[in-house]
N, C-alpha and C positions, 0 to 999 in steps of 0.2 A: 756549695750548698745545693741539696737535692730540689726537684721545680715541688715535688709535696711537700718537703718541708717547709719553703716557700710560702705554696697555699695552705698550709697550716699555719701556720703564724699570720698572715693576712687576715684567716677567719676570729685568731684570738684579738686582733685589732678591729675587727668590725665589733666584738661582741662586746668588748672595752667601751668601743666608743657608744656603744647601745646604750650602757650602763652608766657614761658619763653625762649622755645629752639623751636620752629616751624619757626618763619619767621627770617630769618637772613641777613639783611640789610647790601652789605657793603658799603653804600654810603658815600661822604663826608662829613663834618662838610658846613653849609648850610647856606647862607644871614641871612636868618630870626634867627637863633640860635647865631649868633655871634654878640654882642655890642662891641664895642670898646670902652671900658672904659679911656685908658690909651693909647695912639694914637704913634706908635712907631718912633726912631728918624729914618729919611730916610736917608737910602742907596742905591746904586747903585749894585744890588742883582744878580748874575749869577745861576738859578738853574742847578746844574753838572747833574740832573736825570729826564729828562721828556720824554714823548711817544707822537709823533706824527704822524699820519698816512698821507703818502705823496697824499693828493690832495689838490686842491688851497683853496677850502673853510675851514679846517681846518687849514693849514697855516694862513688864514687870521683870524681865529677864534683866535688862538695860542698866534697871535701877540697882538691883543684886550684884549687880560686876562693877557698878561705877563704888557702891559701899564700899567692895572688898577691897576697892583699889584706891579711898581716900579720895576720887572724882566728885567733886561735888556737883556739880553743873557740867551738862555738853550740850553743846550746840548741834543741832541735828540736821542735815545738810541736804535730807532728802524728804522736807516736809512737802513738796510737791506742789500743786495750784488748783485754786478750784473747789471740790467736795475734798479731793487727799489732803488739801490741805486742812480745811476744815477738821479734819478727822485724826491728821496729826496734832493737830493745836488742841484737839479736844483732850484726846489723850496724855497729852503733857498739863495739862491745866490739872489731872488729875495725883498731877505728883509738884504740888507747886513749889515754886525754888529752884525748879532740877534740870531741866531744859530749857534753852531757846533755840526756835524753831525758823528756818530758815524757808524761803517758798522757792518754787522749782528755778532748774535750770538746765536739764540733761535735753539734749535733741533732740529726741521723742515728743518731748512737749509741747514743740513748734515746729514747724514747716520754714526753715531757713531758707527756702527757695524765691516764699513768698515776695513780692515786692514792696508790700507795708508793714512787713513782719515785724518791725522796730516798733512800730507803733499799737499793732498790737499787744508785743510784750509790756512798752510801760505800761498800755493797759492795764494787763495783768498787777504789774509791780503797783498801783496805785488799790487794787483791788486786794493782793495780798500783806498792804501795809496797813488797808482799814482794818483786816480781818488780826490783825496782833502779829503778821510775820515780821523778824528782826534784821531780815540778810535776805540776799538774791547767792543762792548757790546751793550746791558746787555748780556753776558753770563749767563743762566739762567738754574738752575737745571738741569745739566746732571749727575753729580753724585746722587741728590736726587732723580733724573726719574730712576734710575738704566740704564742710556743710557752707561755711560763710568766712570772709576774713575777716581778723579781728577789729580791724579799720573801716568795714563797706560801710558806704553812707547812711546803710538803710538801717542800721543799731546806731545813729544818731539820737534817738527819741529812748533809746534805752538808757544811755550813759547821761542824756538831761534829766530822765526823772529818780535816776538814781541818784544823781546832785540833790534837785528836787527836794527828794525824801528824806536826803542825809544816810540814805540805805547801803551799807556794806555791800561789796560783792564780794564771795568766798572764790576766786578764777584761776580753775585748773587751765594752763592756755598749754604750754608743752609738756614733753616726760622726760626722764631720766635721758642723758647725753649720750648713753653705753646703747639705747634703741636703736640711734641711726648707726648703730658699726659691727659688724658680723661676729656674729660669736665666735668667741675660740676655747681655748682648755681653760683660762683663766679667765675669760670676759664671758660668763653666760646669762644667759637675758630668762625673767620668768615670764617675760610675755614676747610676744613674737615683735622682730625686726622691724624699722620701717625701712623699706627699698623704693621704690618708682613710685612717682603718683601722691608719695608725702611730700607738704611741706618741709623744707628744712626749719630745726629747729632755730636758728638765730630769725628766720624771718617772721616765724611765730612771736617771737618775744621783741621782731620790733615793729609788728603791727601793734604788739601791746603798748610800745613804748610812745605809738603815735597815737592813739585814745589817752593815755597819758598824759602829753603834754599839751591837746584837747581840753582836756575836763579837770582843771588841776583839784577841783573842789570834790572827784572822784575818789570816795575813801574805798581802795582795796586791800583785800588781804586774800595775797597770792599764794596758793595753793601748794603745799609740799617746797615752801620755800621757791616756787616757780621754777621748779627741782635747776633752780641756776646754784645748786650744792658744790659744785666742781668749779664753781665763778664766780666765789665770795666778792671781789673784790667789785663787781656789775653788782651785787647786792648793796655796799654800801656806798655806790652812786646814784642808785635810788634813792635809798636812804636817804641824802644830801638832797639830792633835788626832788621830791617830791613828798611833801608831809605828810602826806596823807595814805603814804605806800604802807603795808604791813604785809608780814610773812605769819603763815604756818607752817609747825615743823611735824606734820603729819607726814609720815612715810620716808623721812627725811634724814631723822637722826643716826639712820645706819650709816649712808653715804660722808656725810657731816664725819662721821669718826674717822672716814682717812683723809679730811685734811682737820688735824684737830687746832693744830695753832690758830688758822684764820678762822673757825668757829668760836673759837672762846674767844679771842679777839667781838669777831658780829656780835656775840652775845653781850659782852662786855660794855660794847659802844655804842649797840640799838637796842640795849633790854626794852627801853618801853616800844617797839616797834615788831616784838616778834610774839606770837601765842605759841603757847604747848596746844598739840594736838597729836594725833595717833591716827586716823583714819579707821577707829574698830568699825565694826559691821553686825549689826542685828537683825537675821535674817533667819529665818528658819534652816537653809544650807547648813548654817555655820555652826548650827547647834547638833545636826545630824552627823555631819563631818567629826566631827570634836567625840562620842559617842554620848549624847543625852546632856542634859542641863547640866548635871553636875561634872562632870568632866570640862565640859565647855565655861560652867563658869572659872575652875579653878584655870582651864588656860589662859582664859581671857584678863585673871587677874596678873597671870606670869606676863601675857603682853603688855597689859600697861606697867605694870614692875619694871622689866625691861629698859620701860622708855626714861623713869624715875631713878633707876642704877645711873644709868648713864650720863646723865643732868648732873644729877646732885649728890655722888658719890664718887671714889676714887678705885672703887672696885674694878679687879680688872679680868678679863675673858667672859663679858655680859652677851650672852648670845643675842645677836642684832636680830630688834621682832620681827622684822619681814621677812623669810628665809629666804629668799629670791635676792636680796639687797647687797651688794657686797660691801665690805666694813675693813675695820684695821688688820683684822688677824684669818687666814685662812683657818677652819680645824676639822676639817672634811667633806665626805659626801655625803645627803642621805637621799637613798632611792636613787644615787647617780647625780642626784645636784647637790650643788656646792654650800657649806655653811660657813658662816665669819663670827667673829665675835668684835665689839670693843671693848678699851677700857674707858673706866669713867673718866668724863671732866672736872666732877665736884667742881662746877660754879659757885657763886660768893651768893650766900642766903641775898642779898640785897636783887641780885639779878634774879635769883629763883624765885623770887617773889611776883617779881614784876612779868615773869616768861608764866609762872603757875596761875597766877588768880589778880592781879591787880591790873593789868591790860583789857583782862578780858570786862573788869568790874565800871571801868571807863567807857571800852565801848558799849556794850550792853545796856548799862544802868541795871546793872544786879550786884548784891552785897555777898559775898560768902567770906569774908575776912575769918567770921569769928567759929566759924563751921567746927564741929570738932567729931570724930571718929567716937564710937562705939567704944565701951572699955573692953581691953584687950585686944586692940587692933592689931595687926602687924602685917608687913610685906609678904612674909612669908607662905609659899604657897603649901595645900594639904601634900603634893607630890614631892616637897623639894626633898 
C-alpha cells in the first residue's frame, strides 16, 4: 500500500470522526420525528420537574404546551429567592391550579464558601416558605462543582429547617455514570467528561447517603432518579430504608429503557415513591431554537408525548426525548450524534396513576384527579 494512499485514507478517518463527535446536538425529540402509532390512554399528568423562567410570555407559553400535552400542573424548579421569587409566585397565582413553585437552589445563589452559609440558606428556606414556596430545588451540583460537600457541617441548619418545614428538596447530587468514562464510537456524552478535579460519582451519593441517615425525617425527591438508572437495585434500598426517599424520572426514562426488567419491576414495587417529570425548559433560547412559538410548541408537545409512549404504551421505536441519552435501540446519527429509540413499557393503569398525578396530589396538597382535556384532544402532534 502506497504511503498517499495511506495518508488518504487517514484524512477520510479524521473527517469520519469530525462527523461522528464534532457537532453535538442536545435538542429534544422533535414533531416531525415522533408518529404516534399507538395513542396513550389519558391521564391527568403532574410533571414534579420543569424550568420556567418568570416573565408573562413564557408563563403563557408553559401553559399552551402543558394543554397540548394533557400536563396539568408542573412544579417549577427554578422559582428562585427573594423579589425572583416573589415574581415567580406572582405569575403562577395568575394561572391557578397549574403550578407549584419551588424557591432557589443553583450555586449562584449562595457563596458556598461562606462559613454560616447553612444558616443563611434556612434563612432563606423560612422566608421562601412564608411567601407560598412548596420545595427547596433543583438543588444542583454543589458537590459535583467542588462548591461544598454534601455532608459539610455547615448545611447542618439547612437539612434541620427543611425537617422543620416538612419542605421537599428536588436534589440533583450526581449525573449520568457514562460522564466519568471516555467517549467512544458508542458511548458518546452530550455534555463534556468529568476527568481530574471531579468528585467521583459513588462519593457524591454517599455523602448523600450520610445526610440521609442524619435527617431521616428529610423528605427528598432525587433528581433524575439520582441518575442511579444503571443501579436499580441501590434505588430500591433506599426505598427500604428510608421513607421518606422519592425519585424523579426527569431526563431518566431514556437510560431506564436499557434496563427495562428492573424498571418495571421499581415501578411496580415503589409506584407511590416515584413522580413523572421530564425536565422541559421555558426560556426564550428554547423557543428561538425550535424556530418561533409554534414550532416550539408542537415540539415540546412530541417531548412530553415521548415521555407518555413510553410509560403507558406498548409502542415500539419511541424516539428517546433527550437526543444526547442513549436508550434500547441505536437508529443513527444526526449532525454526527448518535439517536436511540425505546420501546414502551405500558405499565398497569394502577401504577400510572400513582407515577402521573396521585403522588404528586399527596405531596403538594393539590387535586387534579378530575381534570379533563379540551374536546378533541389528542397526542398526536400537527408534524407527525
Amino acid at each position: 500500500m502506497s504511503l498517499a494512499l495511506i495518508m488518504a485514507m487517514c484524512v477520510c478517518a479524521a473527517i469520519v470522526a469530525t462527523l461522528e463527535f464534532g457537532d453535538k446536538d442536545q435538542g429534544i425529540v422533535l414533531a416531525k420525528n415522533l408518529k404516534v402509532v399507538e395513542e396513550p390512554k389519558f391521564y391527568p399528568v403532574v410533571d414534579a420537574h420543569m424550568h420556567i423562567k418568570a416573565t408573562k410570555s413564557l408563563f403563557e407559553f408553559a401553559v399552551k404546551s402543558m394543554d397540548a400535552a394533557g400536563i396539568v400542573v408542573s412544579v417549577n424548579l427554578s422559582g428562585g429567592s427573594g423579589k425572583a421569587l416573589e415574581k415567580s409566585l406572582a405569575l403562577a397565582g395568575q394561572y391557578r391550579g397549574r403550578f407549584v413553585t419551588f424557591c432557589g437552589g443553583w450555586p449562584a445563589e449562595f457563596d458556598l464558601s461562606r462559613p454560616r452559609v447553612g444558616e443563611e440558606i434556612a434563612k432563606m428556606l423560612q422566608e421562601a416558605h412564608d411567601m407560598g414556596a412548596a420545595g427547596f430545588g433543583e438543588v444542583v451540583k454543589w458537590g459535583l462543582d467542588n462548591k461544598i460537600k454534601w455532608d459539610d457541617a455547615r448545611l447542618e441548619p439547612v437539612w434541620a429547617k427543611l425537617e422543620e418545614l416538612k419542605m421537599p428538596i428536588n436534589w440533583h447530587v450526581a449525573d449520568p455514570t457514562r460522564y466519568w468514562r471516555k467517549e467512544t464510537a458508542t458511548m458518546m456524552l452530550e455534555a463534556d467528561g468529568y476527568g481530574k478535579g471531579r468528585p467521583l460519582k459513588h462519593a457524591l451519593i454517599m455523602q448523600q447517603e450520610r445526610v440521609l441517615e442524619r435527617h431521616p425525617k428529610l423528605v427528598v425527591i432525587a433528581s433524575h432518579a439520582n441518575w442511579l438508572n444503571d443501579q436499580t437495585p441501590h434505588l430500591e434500598y433506599r426505598f427500604e430504608k428510608y421513607p421518606n426517599y422519592y425519585i424523579d424520572l426527569s431526563a431518566a426514562t431514556d437510560e431506564f429503557g436499557m434496563n427495562r426488567e428492573d424498571f418495571v419491576y421499581l415501578c411496580t414495587q415503589y409506584a407511590d415513591r416515584i413522580f413523572f417529570g421530564t425536565d422541559a425548559v421555558c426560556v426564550e433560547p428554547f423557543i428561538k431554537k425550535h424556530g418561533g412559538a409554534a414550532k416550539a410548541l408542537a415540539d415540546s408537545k412530541a417531548f412530553y408525548t415521548a415521555h407518555l409512549l413510553f410509560l403507558g404504551t406498548s409502542q415500539r421505536m419511541i424516539p428517546c426525548a433527550f437526543s444526547g441519552a442513549p436508550g434500547q435501540h441505536f437508529v443513527g446519527y444526526v449532525k454526527g450524534f448518535p439517536r436511540y429509540a425505546n420501546d414502551g413499557i405500558n405499565l398497569p393503569d394502577a401504577v400510572l396513576k400513582k407515577i402521573y398525578y396521585r403522588n404528586a396530589e399527596k405531596m403538594f396538597g393539590i387535586k387534579v384527579a378530575g381534570w379533563k382535556p379540551k374536546k378533541g384532544f389528542t397526542y398526536k402532534t400537527p408534524e407527525a
